[in-house]
C-alpha positions as CSV (number, residue, x, y, z in Angstrom):
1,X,-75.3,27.7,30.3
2,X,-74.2,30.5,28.2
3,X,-70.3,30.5,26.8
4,X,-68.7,34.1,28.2
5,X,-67.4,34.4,24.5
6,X,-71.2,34.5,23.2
7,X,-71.9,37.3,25.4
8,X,-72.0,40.9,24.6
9,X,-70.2,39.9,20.6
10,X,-70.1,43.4,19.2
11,X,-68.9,42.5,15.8
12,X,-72.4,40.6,15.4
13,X,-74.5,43.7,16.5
14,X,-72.1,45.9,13.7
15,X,-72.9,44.2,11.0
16,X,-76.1,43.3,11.5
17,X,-76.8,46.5,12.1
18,X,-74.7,47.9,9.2
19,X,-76.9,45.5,7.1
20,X,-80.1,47.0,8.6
21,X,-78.9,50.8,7.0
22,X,-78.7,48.6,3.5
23,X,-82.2,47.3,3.8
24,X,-83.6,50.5,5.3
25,X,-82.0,52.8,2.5
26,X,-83.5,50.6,-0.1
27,X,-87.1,50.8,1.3
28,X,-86.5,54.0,1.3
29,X,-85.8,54.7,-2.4
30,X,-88.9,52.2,-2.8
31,X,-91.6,54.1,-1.2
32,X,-90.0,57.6,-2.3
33,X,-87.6,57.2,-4.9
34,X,-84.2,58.6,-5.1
35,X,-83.8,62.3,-4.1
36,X,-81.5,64.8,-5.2
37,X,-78.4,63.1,-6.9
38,X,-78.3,59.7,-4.7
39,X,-77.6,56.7,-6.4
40,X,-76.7,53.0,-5.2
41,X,-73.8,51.5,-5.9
42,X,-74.3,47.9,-5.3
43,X,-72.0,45.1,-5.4
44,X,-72.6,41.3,-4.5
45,X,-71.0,38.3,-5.2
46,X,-72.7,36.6,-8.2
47,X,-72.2,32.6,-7.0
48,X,-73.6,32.6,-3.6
49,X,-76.5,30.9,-3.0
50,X,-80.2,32.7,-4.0
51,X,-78.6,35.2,-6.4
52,X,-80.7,34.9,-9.2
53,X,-79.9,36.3,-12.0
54,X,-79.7,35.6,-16.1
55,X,-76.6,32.9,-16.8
56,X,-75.6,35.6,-19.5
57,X,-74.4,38.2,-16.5
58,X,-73.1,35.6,-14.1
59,X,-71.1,34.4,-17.1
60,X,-69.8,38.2,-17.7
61,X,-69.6,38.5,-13.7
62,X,-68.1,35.6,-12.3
63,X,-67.7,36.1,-8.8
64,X,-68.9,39.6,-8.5
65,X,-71.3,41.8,-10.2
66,X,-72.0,46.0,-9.4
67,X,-75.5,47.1,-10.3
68,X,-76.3,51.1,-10.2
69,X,-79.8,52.1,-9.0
70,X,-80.3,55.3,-10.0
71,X,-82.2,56.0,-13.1
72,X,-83.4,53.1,-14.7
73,X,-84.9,50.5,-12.6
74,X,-88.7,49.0,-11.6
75,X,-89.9,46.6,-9.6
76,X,-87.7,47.3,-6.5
77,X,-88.6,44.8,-3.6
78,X,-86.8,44.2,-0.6
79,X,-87.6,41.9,2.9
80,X,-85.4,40.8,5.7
81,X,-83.8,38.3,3.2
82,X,-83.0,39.7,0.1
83,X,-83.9,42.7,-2.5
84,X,-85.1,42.2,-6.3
85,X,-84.9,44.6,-8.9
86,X,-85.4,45.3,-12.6
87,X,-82.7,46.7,-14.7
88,X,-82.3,47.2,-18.4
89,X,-79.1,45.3,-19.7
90,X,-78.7,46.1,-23.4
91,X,-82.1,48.0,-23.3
92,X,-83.3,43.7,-22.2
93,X,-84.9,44.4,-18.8
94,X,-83.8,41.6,-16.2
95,X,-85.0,40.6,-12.6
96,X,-82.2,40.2,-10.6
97,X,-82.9,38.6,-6.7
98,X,-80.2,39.2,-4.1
99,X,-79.6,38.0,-0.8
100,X,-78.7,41.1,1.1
101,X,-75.9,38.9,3.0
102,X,-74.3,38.2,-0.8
103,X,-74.1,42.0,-0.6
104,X,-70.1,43.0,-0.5
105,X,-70.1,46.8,-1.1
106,X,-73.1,49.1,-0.4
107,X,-72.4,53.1,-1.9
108,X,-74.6,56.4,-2.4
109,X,-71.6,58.3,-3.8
110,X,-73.4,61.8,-3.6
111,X,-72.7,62.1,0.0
112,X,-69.5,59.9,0.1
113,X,-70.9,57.0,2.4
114,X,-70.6,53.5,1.8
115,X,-70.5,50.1,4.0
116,X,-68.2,47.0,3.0
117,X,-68.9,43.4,4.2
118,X,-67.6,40.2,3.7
119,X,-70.7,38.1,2.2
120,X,-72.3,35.7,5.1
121,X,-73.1,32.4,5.0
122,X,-77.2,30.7,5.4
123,X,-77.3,30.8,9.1
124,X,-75.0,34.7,10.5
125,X,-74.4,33.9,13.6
126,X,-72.1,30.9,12.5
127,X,-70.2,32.8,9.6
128,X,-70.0,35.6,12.2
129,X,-67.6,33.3,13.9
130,X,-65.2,33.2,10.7
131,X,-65.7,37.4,10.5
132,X,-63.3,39.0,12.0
133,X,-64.4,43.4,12.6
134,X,-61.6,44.7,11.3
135,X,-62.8,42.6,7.7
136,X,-65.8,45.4,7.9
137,X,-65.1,49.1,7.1
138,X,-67.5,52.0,6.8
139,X,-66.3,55.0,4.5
140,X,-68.0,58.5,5.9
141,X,-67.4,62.1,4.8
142,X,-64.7,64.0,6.0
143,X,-64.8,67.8,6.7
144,X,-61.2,68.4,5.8
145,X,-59.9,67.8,2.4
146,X,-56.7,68.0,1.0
147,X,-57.1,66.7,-2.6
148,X,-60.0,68.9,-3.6
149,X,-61.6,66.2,-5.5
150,X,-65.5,67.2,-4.3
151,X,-67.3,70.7,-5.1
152,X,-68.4,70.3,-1.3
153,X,-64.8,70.4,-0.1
154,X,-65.6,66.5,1.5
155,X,-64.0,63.3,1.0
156,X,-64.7,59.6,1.9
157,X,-62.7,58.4,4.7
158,X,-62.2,54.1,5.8
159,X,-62.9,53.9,9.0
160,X,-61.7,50.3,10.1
161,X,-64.0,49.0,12.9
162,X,-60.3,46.6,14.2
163,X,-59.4,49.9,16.1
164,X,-62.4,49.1,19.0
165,X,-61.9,45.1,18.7
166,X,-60.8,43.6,21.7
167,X,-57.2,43.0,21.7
168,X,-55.7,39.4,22.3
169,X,-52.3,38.9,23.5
C-alpha cells in the first residue's frame, strides 16, 4: 500500500523538473551553440561524488567551483546523469565531468534567469526527503525596475517556491 505522504509530492516534481530545464539548456547549446549573448553560469559543489575534475582545481575550489560556458569550451556532453566539458584553465585545457545533481546554481545572465538547488544525494527520491521547497528558488525577469541596473529596463527577481508548500501547524 502506498503512504498518503508519497502521494502527489510536488517538491519532487519541481526540482526534478527544474533539473530537466538544466539538462535541456545544455543540449541545446550542444547541438546549436550559444546564441546571442547567453552564457552559463555554472556552479557545483566540487566534493560530491563523480565530479571529476583535476586535484589542482578541487584544491583551489574546495567545496564549490563556478565554470562559465560561453566562449571557450569543446567537447560538451551531457546525459540524464551528468555533463562533461572542456575548458581552458591557464590556456591548460581540462575535462571536467559533473553530476548534474552536484549542480547548486544554474545562470544565463543575458536574460536574468537562473535556478538554485541544494545538491542531491545517489538515489533523489531519498534526499528529496531531507529537501525542503522553500530550500529551491528560481530567479526570473521582472518587468518593473527600480534600480536601472539593465539597458532592458529588467531585473532578476527570487521567487521562493515555500510560498505554495503545504503549511503544517
Amino acid at each position: 500500500m502506498i503512504d498518503n505522504d508519497e502521494i502527489l509530492r510536488y517538491d519532487r516534481m519541481v526540482e526534478t523538473a527544474l533539473r530537466g530545464v538544466v539538462k535541456h539548456a545544455i543540449e541545446e547549446i550542444k547541438e546549436h551553440g550559444l546564441p546571442s549573448d547567453h552564457h552559463f553560469y555554472i556552479t557545483f559543489t566540487t566534493d560530491y561524488p563523480g565530479v571529476d575534475i583535476p586535484d589542482y582545481l578541487r584544491d583551489r575550489y574546495p567545496g564549490e567551483m563556478t565554470i562559465v560556458l560561453q566562449y571557450q569550451f569543446t567537447d560538451l556532453e551531457i546525459n540524464d546523469e551528468r555533463m562533461s566539458v572542456t575548458l581552458s584553465f591557464n590556456n591548460v585545457p581540462e575535462k571536467l565531468t559533473v553530476p548534474l545533481n552536484a549542480i547548486t546554481i544554474f545562470a544565463d545572465p543575458s536574460v536574468n534567469f537562473a535556478l538554485q538547488f541544494q545538491p542531491l544525494g545517489d538515489d533523489m527520491d531519498d534526499d528529496l526527503d531531507e529537501i525542503s521547497i522553500d530550500e529551491t528558488s528560481i530567479a526570473t525577469p521582472s518587468s518593473s525596475s527600480d534600480d536601472g541596473d539593465d539597458d532592458d529596463g529588467k531585473k532578476g527577481e527570487v521567487v521562493s517556491l515555500d510560498q505554495f508548500r503545504k503549511k503544517d501547524d
